[in-house]
N, C-alpha and C positions, 0 to 999 in steps of 0.2 A: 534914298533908302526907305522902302515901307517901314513903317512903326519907330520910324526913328532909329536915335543908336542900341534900343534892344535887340536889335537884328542884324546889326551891322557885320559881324563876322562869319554870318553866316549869306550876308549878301556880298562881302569880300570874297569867299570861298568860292561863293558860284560867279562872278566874275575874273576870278582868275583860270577858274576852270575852263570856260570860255576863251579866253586870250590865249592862254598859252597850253593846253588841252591837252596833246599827244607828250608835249613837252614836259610836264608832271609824273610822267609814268617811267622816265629816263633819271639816272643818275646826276644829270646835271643841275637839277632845278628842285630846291625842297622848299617846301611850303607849309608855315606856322600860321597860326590862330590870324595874325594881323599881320605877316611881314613876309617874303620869299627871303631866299637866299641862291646865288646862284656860282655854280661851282666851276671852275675849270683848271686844269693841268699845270696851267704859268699864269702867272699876272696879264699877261698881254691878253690873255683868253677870254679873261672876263672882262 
């Protein structure tokens, strides 16, 4: 991470943005400060 942890959630944010891209723009995948969360219908989904 440039500059250390002062920037870190913001160089989280653009690497998630990168991995999973089109994926964040869907209901199944929400995205906090430091952590995802990902959603599906039944246990077996996720």
């Amino acid at each position: 991470m440039p500059f250390g942890p002062k920037n870190a959630c913001g160089t989280y944010a653009r690497l998630m943005r990168q991995v999973y891209g089109p994926q964040l723009d869907r209901r199944g995948l929400l995205r906090f400060f430091d952590d995802n969360l990902i959603l599906g219908c039944t246990f077996m989904q996720t």
